[in-house]
VEXDREN-2710 file (C-alpha; in Angstrom, 1 decimal):
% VEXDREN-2710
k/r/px/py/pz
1/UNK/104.0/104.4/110.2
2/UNK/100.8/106.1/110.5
3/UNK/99.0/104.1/108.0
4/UNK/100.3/100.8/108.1
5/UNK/100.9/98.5/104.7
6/UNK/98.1/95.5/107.1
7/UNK/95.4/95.8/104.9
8/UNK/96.4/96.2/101.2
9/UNK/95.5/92.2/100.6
10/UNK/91.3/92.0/99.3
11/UNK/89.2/89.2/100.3
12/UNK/90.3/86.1/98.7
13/UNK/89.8/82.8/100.0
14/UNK/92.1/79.3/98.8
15/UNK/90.7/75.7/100.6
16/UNK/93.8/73.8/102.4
17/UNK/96.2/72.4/100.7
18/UNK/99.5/72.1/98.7
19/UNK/101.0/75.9/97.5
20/UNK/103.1/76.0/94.1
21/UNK/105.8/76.8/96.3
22/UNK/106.0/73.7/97.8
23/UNK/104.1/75.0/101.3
24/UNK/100.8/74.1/102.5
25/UNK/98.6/77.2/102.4
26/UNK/95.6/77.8/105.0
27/UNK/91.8/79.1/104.2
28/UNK/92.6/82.7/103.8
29/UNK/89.0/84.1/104.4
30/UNK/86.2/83.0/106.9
31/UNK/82.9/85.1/105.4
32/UNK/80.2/85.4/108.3
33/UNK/77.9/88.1/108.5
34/UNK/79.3/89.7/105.1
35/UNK/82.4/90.6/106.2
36/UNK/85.7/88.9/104.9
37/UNK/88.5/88.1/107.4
38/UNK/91.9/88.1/105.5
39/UNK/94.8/86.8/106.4
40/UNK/98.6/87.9/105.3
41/UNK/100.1/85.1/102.9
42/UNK/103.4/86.6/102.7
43/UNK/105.2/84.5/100.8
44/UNK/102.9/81.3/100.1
45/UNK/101.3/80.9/96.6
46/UNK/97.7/79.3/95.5
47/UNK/96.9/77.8/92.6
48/UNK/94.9/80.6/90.7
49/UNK/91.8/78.1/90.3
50/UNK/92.0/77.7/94.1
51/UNK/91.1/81.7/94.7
52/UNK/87.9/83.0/95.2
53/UNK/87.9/87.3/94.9
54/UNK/85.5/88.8/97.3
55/UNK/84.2/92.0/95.5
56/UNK/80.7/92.5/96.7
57/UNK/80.6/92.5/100.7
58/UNK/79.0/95.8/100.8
59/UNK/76.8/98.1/98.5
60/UNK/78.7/100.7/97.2
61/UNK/76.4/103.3/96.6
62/UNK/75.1/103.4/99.8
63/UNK/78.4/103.4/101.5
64/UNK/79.4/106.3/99.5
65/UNK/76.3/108.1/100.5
66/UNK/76.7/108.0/104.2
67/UNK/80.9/108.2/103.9
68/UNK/80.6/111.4/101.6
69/UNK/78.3/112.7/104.8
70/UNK/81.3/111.6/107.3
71/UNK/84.4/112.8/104.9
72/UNK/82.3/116.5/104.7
73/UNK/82.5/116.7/108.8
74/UNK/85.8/115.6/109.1
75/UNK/88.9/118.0/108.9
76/UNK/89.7/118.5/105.5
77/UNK/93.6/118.7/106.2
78/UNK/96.7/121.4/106.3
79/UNK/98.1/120.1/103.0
80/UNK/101.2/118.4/103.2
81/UNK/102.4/119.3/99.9
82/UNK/105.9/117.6/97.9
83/UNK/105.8/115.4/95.5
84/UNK/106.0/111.6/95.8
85/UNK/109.5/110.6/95.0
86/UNK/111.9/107.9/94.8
87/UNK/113.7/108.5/98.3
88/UNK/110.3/107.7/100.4
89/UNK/110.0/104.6/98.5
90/UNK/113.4/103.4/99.0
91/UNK/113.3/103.8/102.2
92/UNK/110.1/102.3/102.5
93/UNK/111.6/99.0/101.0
94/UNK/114.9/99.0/102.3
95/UNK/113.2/99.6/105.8
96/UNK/110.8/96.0/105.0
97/UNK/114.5/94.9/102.8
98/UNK/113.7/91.0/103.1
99/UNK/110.3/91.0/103.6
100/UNK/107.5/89.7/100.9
101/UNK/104.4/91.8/101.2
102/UNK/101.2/89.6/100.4
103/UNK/101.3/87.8/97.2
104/UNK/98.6/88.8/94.9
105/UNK/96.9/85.3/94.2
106/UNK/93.9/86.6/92.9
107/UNK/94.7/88.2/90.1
108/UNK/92.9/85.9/87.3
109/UNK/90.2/85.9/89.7
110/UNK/90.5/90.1/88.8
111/UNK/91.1/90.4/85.6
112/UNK/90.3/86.7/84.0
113/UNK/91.6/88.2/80.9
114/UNK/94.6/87.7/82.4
115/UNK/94.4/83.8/81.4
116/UNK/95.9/84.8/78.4
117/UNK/99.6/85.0/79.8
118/UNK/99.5/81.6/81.1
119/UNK/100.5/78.1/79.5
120/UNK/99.7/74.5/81.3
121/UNK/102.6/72.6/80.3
122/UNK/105.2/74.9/79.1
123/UNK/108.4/73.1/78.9
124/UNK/111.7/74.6/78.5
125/UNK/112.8/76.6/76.4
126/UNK/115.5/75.7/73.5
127/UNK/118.8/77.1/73.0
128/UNK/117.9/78.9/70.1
129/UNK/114.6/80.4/71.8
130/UNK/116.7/81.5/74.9
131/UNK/118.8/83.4/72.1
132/UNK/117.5/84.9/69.4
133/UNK/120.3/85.5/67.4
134/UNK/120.8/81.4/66.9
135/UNK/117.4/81.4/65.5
136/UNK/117.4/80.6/61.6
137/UNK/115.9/82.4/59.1
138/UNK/117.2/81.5/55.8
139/UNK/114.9/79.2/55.3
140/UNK/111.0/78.6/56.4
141/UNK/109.8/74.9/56.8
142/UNK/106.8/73.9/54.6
143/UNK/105.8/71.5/56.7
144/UNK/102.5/73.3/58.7
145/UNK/103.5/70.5/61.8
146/UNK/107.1/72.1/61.5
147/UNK/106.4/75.8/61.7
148/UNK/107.8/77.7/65.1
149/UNK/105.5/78.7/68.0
150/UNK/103.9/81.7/67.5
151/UNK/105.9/84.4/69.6
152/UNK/105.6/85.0/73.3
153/UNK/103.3/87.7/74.5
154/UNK/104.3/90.4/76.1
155/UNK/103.6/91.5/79.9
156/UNK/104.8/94.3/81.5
157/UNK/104.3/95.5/85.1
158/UNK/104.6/98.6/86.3
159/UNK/105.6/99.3/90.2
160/UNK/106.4/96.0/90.5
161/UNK/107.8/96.0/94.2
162/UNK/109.5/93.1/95.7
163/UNK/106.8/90.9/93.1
164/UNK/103.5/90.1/94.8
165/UNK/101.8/90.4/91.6
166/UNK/104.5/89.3/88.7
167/UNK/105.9/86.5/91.1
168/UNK/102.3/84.1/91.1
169/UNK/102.3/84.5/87.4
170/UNK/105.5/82.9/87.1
171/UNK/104.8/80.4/89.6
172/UNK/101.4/79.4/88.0
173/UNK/103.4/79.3/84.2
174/UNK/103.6/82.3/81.6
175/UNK/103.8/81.9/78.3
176/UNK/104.4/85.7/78.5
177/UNK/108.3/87.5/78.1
178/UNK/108.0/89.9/81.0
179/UNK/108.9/93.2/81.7
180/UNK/109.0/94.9/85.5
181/UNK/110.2/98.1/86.9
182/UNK/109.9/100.0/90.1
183/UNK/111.0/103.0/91.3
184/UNK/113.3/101.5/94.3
185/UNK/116.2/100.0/93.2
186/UNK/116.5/97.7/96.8
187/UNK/112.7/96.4/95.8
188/UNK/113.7/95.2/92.0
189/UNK/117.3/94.2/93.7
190/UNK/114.9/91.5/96.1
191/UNK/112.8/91.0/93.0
192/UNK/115.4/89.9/91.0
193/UNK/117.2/87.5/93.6
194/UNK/113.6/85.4/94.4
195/UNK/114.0/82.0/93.4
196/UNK/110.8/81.9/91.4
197/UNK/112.2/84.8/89.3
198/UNK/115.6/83.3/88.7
199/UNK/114.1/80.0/88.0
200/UNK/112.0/81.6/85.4
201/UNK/114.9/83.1/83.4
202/UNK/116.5/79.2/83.7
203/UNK/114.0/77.5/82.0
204/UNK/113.2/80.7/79.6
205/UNK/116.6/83.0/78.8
206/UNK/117.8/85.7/80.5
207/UNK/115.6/87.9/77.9
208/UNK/112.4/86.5/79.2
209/UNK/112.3/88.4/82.7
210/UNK/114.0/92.3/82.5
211/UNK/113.7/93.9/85.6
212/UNK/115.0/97.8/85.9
213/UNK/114.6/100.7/88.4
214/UNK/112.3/103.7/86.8
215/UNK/109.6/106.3/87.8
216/UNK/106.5/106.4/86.3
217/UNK/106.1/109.9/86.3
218/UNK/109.5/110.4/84.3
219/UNK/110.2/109.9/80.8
220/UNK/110.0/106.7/78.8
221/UNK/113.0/104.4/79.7
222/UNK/115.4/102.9/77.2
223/UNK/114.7/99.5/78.4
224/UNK/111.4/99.8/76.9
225/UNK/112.7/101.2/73.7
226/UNK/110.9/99.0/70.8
227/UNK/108.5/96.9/73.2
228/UNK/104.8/96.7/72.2
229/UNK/103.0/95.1/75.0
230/UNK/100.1/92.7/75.1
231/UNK/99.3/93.0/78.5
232/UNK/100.0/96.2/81.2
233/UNK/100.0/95.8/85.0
234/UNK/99.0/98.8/86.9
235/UNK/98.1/97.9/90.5
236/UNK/98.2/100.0/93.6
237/UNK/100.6/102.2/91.6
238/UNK/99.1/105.2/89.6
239/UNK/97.8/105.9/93.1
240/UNK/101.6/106.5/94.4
241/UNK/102.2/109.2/91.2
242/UNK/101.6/112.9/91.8
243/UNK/98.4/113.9/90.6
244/UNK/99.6/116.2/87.5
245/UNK/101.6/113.7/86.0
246/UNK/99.4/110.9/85.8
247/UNK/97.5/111.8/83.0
248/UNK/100.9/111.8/81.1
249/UNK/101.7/108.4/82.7
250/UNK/98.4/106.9/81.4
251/UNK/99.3/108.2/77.5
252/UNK/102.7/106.8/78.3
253/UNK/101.7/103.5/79.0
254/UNK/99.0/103.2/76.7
255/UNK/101.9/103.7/73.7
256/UNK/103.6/100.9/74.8
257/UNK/100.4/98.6/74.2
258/UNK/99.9/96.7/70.8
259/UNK/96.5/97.6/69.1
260/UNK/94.3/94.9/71.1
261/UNK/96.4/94.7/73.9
262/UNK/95.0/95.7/77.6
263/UNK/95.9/97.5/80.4
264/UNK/94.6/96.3/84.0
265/UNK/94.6/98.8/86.7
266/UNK/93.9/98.0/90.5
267/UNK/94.2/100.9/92.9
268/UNK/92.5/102.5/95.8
269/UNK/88.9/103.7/95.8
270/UNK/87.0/107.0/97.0
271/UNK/85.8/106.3/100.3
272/UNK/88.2/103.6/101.2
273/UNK/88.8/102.9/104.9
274/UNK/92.7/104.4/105.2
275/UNK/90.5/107.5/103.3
276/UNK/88.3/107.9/106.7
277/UNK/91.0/107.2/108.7
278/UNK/93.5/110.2/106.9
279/UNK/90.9/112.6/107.8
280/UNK/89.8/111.7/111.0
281/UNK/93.6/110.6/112.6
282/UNK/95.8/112.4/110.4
283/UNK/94.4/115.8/108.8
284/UNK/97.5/117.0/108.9
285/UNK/98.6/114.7/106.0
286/UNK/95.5/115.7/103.5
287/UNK/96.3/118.3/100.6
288/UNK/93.9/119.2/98.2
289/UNK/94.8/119.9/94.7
290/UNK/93.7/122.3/92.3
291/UNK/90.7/120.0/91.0
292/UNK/89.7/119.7/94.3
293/UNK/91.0/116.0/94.8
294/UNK/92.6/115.0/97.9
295/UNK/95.8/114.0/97.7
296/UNK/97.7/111.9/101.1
297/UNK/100.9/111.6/102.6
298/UNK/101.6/108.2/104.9
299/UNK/103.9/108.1/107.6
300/UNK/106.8/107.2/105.8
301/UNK/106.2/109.9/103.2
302/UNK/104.9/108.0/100.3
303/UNK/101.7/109.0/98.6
304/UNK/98.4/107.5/98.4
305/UNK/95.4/108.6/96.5
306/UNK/91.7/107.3/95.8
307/UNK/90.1/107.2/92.9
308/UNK/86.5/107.4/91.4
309/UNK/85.3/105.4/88.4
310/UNK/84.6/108.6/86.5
311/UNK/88.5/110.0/87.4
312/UNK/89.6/106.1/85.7
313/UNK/87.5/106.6/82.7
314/UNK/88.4/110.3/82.1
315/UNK/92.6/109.2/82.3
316/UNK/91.4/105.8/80.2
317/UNK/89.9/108.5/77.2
318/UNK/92.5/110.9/77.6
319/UNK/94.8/108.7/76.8
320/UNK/93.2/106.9/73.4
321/UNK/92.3/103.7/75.7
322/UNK/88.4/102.0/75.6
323/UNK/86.8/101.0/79.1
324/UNK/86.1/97.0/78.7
325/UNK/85.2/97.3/82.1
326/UNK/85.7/99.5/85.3
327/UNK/83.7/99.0/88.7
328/UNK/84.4/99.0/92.7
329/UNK/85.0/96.1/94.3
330/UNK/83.9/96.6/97.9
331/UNK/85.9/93.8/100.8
332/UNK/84.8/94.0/104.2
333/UNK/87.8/93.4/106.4
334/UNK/88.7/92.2/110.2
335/UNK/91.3/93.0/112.0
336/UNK/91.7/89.9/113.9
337/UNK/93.5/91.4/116.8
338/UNK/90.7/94.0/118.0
339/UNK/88.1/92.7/115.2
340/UNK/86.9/96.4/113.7
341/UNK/85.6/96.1/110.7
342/UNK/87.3/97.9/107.9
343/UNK/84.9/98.8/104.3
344/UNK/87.8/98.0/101.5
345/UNK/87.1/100.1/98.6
346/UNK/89.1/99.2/95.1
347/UNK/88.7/100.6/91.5
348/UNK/89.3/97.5/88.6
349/UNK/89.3/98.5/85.6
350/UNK/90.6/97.0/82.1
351/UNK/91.3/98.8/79.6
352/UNK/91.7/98.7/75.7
353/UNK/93.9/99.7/73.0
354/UNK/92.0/100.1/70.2
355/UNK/93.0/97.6/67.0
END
């Protein structure tokens, strides 16, 4: 690949110890000088408490000042034109087929709202909550003590992968139902046969955990027919839809939240390092749209785009959402093998239906 997949894990760091998965994970960061050195977890899990984000290596206004300088004497690229579809991303997957790409521990550490989908403790479920249609309703107990749970909230994650970001959620304990899709069939297939995944739908019913195969820039899928979310994952994947479409993606997924429910979004930023490096290694892959944004095309032929805080809000309005909170989170990265220091730049944002 021209752009490899190295460097997509931030800064987080997790002290020594036991992982949920039953392995010891190492320190995952060594900070000196500012700069974060990350290491790949693969498959290993830490304990959400145990994960420290790194977000502020670097000032982001005055990176953006001297890279804006650099990006405007660089090549600003042929075009390389297409649309993103689902044949690049399937081969993409079925080429790593077997692989886990870097678990996403730090998500609370992200978006602590997050906190919300998790339950210390939750046993198993009963018969009649694995299957609804053994619940009883012809009567309602009086006793308060007696009453059921209130339901399950509702999580859904969109270009979910092989489930480096649903996957420690589960581990850690939901108390959410979730919902996953992605647009390769061979990455939900891998999702979908992980132990952690399949262990989940034990203890909770089959109806807890849905994954399915769908493109976000097509229309709504049946499988979310009826579903009104709580909570919305969008990480590292509006990036991958083509730019005229994900305006309509936004609105899309911002009708499948409840009133009060959020939507958190994690994707590339202007100015990123695999930014520099399309325009000063690989020109060729740049194309610019009609609003002047530049839109990429990696090795393998999937898409990748970088985002501004002002682009986030605008797609966030247009589609009837309110801006809790949007900002860059700016991780200095080593490559340990030749140690060149790479400025990560990532939009997070959570967003708001309105009640």
């Amino acid at each position: 690949l021209k752009l490899q997949f190295l460097y997509l894990i931030v800064g987080v760091s997790a002290p020594a110890g036991q992982g949920l998965c039953g392995g010891a994970y190492p320190h995952t960061c060594l900070m000196s000088g500012g700069a974060c050195r990350a290491v790949r977890q693969g498959e290993r899990f830490a304990a959400p408490a145990a994960v420290t984000l790194h977000s502020a290596d670097f000032d982001f206004a005055a990176h953006a000042e001297a890279a804006a300088v650099q990006l405007a004497a660089l090549p600003a690229g042929g075009g390389c034109g297409g649309a993103d579809d689902a044949a690049s991303w399937e081969k993409h997957y079925v080429r790593h087929r077997g692989r886990h790409f870097p678990m996403k521990n730090y998500l609370l550490a992200a978006f602590p709202e997050l906190e919300g989908v998790l339950r210390a403790g939750d046993g198993e479920a009963t018969e009649e909550e694995k299957d609804p249609k053994r619940r009883k309703t012809d009567s309602l107990p009086t006793d308060e003590s007696a009453r059921p749970p209130p339901p399950r909230p509702v999580l859904l994650e969109c270009g979910c992968g092989t489930g480096s970001a649903l996957l420690p959620l589960l581990a850690a304990g939901t108390a959410a139902d979730v919902y996953a899709f992605d647009i390769s069939a061979t990455a939900v297939a891998q999702l979908e046969q992980h132990d952690v995944y399949k262990q989940f739908k034990t203890t909770h019913g089959d109806a807890a955990a849905r994954a399915f195969t769908w493109d976000l820039a097509a229309p709504a899928p049946t499988a979310l027919d009826g579903v009104a979310c709580d909570y919305v994952l969008l990480l590292f994947t509006l990036s991958a839809v083509p730019p005229g479409k994900m305006a309509e993606a936004m609105e899309l997924l911002a009708g499948q939240l409840r009133p009060g429910g959020l939507l958190f979004l994690r994707d590339y930023g202007v100015y990123d390092h695999a930014q520099m490096r399309f325009h000063e290694k690989h020109p060729g892959d740049v194309a610019t749209t009609a609003a002047g944004r530049h839109v990429y095309r990696r090795g393998d032929g999937t898409q990748s785009y970088f985002f501004d805080k002002d682009e986030v809000a605008a797609l966030a309005a247009a589609a009837g959402l309110r801006v809790v909170r949007n900002e860059y989170h700016c991780v200095t990265n080593v490559n340990r093998k030749n140690q060149q220091r790479m400025r990560k730049v990532f939009v997070n944002a959570v967003l708001r239906r309105p009640l």
